[in-house]
C-alpha positions as a Markdown table, in Angstrom:
| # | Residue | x | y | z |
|---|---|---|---|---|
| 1 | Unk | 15.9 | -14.3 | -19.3 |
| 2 | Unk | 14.7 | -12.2 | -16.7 |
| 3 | Unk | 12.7 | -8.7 | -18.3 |
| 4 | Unk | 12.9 | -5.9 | -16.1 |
| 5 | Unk | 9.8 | -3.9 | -15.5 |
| 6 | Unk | 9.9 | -0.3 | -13.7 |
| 7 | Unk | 7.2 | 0.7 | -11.6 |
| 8 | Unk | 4.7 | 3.0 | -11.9 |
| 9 | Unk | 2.7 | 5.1 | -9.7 |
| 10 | Unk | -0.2 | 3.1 | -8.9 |
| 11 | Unk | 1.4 | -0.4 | -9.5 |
| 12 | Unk | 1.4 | -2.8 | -6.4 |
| 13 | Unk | 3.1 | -6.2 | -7.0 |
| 14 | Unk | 0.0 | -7.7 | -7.2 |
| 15 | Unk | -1.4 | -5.5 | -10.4 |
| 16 | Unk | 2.2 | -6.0 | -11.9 |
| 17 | Unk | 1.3 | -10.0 | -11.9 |
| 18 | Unk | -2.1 | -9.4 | -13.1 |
| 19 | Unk | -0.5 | -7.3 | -16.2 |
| 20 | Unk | 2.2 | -10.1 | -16.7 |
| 21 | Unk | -0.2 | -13.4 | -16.2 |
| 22 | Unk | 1.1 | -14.3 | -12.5 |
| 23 | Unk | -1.6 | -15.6 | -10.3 |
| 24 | Unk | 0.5 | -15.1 | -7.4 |
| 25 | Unk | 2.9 | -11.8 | -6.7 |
| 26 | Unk | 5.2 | -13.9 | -4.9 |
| 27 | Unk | 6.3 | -15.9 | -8.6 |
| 28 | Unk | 8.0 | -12.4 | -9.5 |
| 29 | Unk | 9.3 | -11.0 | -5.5 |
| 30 | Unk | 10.6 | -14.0 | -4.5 |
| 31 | Unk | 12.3 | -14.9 | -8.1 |
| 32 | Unk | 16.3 | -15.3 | -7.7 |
| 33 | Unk | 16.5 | -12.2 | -9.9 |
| 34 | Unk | 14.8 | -10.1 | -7.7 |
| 35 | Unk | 17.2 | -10.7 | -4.5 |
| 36 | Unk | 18.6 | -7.6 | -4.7 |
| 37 | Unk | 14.8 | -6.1 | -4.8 |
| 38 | Unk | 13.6 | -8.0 | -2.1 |
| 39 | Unk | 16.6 | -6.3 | -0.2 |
| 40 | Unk | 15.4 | -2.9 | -0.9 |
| 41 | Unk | 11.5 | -3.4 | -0.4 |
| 42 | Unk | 11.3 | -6.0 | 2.3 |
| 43 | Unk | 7.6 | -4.6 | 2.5 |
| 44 | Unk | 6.2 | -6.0 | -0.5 |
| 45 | Unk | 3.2 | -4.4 | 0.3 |
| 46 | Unk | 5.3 | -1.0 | -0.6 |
| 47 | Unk | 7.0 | -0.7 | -3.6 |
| 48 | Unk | 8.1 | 2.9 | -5.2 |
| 49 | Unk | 7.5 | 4.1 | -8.6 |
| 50 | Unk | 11.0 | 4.0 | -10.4 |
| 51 | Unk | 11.8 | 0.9 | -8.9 |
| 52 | Unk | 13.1 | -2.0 | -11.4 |
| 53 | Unk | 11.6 | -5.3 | -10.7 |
| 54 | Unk | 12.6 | -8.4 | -12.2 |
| 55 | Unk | 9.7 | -10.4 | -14.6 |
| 56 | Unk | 11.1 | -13.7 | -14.7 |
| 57 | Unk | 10.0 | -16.7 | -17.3 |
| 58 | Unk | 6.5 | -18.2 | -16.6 |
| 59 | Unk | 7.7 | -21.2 | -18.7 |
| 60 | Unk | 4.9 | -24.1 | -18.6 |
| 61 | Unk | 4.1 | -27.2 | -17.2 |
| 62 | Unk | 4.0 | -30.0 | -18.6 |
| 63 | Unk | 0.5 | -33.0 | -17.8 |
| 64 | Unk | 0.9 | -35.7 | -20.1 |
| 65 | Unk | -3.4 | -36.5 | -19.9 |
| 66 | Unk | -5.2 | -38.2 | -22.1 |
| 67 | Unk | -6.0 | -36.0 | -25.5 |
| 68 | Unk | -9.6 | -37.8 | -25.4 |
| 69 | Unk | -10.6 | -37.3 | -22.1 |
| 70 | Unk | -11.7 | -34.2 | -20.2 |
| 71 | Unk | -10.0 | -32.5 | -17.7 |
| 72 | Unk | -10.2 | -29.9 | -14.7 |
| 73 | Unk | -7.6 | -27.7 | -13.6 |
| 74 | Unk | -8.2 | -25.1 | -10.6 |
| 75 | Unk | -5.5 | -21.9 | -10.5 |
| 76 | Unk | -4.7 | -21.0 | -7.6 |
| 77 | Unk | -4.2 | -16.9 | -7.1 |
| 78 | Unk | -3.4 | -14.8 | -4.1 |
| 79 | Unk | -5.8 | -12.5 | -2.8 |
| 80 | Unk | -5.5 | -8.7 | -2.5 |
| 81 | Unk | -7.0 | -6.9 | 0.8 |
| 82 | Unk | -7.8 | -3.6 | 1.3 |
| 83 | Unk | -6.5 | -3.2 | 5.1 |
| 84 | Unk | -7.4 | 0.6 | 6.7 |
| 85 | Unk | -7.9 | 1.6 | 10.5 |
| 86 | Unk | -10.0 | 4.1 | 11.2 |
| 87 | Unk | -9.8 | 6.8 | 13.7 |
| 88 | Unk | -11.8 | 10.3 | 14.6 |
| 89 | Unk | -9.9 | 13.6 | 14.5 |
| 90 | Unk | -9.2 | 13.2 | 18.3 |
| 91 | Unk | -7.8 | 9.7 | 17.3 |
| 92 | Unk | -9.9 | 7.4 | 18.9 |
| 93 | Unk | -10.8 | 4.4 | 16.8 |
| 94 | Unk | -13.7 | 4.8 | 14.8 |
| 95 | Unk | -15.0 | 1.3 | 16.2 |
| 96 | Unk | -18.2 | -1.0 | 15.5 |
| 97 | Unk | -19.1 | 1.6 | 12.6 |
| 98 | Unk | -20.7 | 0.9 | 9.6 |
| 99 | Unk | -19.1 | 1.8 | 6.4 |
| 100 | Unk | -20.1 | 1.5 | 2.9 |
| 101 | Unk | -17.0 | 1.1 | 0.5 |
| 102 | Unk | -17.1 | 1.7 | -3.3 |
| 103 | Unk | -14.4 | 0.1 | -5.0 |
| 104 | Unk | -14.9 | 0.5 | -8.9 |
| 105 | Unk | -18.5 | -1.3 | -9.3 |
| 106 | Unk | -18.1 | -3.0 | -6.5 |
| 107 | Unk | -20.1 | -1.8 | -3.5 |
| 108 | Unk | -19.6 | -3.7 | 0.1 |
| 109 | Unk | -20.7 | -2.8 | 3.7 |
| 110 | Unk | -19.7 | -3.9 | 6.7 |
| 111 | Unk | -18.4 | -3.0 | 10.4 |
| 112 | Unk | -15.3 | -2.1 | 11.8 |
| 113 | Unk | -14.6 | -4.0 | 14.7 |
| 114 | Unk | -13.5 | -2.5 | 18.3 |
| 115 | Unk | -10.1 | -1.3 | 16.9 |
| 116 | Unk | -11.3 | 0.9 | 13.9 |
| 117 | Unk | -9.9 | -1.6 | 11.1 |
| 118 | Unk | -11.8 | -3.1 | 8.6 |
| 119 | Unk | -10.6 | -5.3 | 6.2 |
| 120 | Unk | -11.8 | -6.3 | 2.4 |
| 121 | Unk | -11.3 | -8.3 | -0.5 |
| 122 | Unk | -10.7 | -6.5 | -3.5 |
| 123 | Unk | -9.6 | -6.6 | -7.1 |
| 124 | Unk | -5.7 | -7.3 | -7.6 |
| 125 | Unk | -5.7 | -4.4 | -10.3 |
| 126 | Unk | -7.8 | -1.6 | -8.5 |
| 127 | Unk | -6.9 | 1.8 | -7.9 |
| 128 | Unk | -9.4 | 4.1 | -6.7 |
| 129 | Unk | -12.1 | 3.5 | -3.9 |
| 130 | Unk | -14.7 | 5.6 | -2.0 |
| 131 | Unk | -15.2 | 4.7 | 1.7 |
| 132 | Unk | -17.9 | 5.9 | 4.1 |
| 133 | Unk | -18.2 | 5.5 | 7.5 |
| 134 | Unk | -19.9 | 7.4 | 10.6 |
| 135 | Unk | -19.5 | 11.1 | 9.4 |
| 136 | Unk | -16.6 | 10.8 | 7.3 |
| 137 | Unk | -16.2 | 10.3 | 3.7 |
| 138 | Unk | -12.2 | 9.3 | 2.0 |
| 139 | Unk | -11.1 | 9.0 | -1.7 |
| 140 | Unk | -9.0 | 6.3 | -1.4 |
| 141 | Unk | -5.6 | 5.8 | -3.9 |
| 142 | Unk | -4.9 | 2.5 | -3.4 |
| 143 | Unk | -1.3 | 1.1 | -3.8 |
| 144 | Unk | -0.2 | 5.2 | -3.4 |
| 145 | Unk | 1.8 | 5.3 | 0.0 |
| 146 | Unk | 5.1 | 5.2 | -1.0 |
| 147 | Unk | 8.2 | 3.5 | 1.0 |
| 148 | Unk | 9.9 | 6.1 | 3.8 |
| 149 | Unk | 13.6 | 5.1 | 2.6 |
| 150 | Unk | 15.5 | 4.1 | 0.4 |
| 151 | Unk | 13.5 | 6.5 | -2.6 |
| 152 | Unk | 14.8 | 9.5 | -4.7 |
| 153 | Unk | 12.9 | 12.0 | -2.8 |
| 154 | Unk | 14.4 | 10.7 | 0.6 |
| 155 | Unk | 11.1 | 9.4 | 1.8 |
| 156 | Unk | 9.1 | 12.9 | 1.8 |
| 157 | Unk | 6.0 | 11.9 | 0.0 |
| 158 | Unk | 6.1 | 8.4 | 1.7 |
| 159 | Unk | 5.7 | 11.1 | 5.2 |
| 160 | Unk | 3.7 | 13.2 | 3.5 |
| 161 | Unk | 0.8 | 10.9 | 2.8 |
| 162 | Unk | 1.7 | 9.3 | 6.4 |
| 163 | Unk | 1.1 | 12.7 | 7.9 |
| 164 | Unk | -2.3 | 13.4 | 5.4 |
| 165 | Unk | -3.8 | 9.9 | 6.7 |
| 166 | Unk | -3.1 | 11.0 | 10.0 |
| 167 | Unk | -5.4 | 13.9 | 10.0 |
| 168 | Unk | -2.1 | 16.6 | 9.5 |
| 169 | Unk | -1.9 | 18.8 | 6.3 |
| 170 | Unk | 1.5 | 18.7 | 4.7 |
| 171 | Unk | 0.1 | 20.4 | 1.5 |
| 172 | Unk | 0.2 | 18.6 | -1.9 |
| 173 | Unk | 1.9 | 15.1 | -2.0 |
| 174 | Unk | 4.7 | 16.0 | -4.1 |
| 175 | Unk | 8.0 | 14.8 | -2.7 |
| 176 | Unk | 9.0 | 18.8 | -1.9 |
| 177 | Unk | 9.5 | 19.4 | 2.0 |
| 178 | Unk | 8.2 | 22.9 | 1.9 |
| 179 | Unk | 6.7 | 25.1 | 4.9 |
| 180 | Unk | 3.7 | 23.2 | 5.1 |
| 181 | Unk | 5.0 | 19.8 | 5.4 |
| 182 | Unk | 7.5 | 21.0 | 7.9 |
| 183 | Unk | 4.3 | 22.7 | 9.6 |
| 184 | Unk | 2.6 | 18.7 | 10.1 |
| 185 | Unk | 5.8 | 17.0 | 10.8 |
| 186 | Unk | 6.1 | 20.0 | 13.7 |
| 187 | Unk | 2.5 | 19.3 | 14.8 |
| 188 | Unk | 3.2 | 15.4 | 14.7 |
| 189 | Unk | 6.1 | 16.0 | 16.7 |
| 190 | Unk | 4.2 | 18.0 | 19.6 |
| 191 | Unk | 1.5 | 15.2 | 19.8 |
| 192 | Unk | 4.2 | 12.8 | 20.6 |
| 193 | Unk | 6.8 | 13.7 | 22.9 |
| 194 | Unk | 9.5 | 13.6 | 23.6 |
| 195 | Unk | 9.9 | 13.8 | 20.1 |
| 196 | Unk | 12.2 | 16.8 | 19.0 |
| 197 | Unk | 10.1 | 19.2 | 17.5 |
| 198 | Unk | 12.1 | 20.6 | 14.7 |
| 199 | Unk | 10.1 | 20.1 | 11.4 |
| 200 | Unk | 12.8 | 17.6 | 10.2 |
| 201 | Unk | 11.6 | 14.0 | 9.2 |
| 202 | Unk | 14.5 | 12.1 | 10.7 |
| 203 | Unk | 15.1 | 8.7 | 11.9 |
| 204 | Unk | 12.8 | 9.0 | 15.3 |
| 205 | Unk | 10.3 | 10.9 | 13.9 |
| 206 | Unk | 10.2 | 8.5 | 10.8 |
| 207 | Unk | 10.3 | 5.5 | 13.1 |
| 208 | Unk | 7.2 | 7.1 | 15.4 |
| 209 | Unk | 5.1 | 8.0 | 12.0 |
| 210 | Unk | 6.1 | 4.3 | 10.9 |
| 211 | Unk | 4.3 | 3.2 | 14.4 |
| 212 | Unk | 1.4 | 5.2 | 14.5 |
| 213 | Unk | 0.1 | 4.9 | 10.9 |
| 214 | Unk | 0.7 | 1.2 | 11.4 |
| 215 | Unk | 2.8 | 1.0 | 8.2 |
């Protein structure tokens, strides 16, 4: 039978099949049991702490090979990227820039190419990373950005961290619309008419947030 697993902050569905002994996240999303999962997340990249996911049976395969002979056997599991665009406070891209990211022990450089993005393999389990490029320097949370709908806090700190990684300042993100994440969501709305600019996260102003953070 199926054991159901609640989220945590942090988790991504690819740490949650590392902890379980999946080589592949898809084993547990696209499991029958998690239908109704899948219906709620279609994004598997986001997932919300509280969630209840579905840990099916990893039951075994049988290879009848022969007990005196050797054999080789190559698992297969799915890779985890690290996916970020980058852009100056004016909101240009942040193009053809070196960068130097630190993710655990892991140090890699590289370039971002003429859009800002850069893109990089990393472990299926990290959480933290430090990335510099040009001027700038982030702490990264990796697997922190939390769905927009569809969560017990209405989607607030899914826009607050939208609004942080745009270069706004909604205060800490704690799920609590107060002034100063009505503040950003105002200033997001007057760089992006005709957007009404009321402080209220709603459907159009989720929608554009969705579109310009490119998630």
């Amino acid at each position: 039978m199926p054991e159901p697993y609640t989220v945590q902050p942090g988790d991504c569905l690819s740490s949650i099949a590392e902890d379980f002994g999946f080589s592949d996240y898809r084993s547990i999303y696209e499991d029958g049991s998690n239908a109704d999962f899948r219906q709620l997340r279609p994004n598997p990249n986001l997932i919300y702490p509280g969630d209840v996911i579905n840990i099916p049976d990893k039951g075994g395969k049988i290879d009848n090979k022969g007990t005196e002979q050797r054999h080789h056997y190559q698992i297969k599991t799915t890779k985890r990227f690290l996916r970020l665009r980058l852009r100056q406070d004016n909101g240009d891209p942040l193009a053809n820039t070196q960068y130097q990211l630190t993710v655990e022990d892991d140090v890699r450089t590289g370039s971002t190419d003429g859009d800002g993005l850069l893109k990089e393999k990393i472990s299926r389990t990290a959480r933290d990373a430090v990335l510099e490029a040009g001027n700038f320097t982030w702490n990264l949370q990796i697997a922190a950005l939390n769905p927009i709908d569809n969560t017990d806090d209405d989607g607030v700190s899914g826009y607050q961290a939208r609004l942080k990684n745009l270069g706004y300042d909604p205060g800490p993100i704690d799920g609590i619309c107060g002034p100063r994440t009505e503040a950003a969501v105002r200033a997001f709305q007057e760089d992006y008419p005709p957007l009404a600019v009321d402080g209220i996260c709603g459907p159009q102003t989720k929608a554009k947030l969705i579109e310009v953070h490119d998630s």
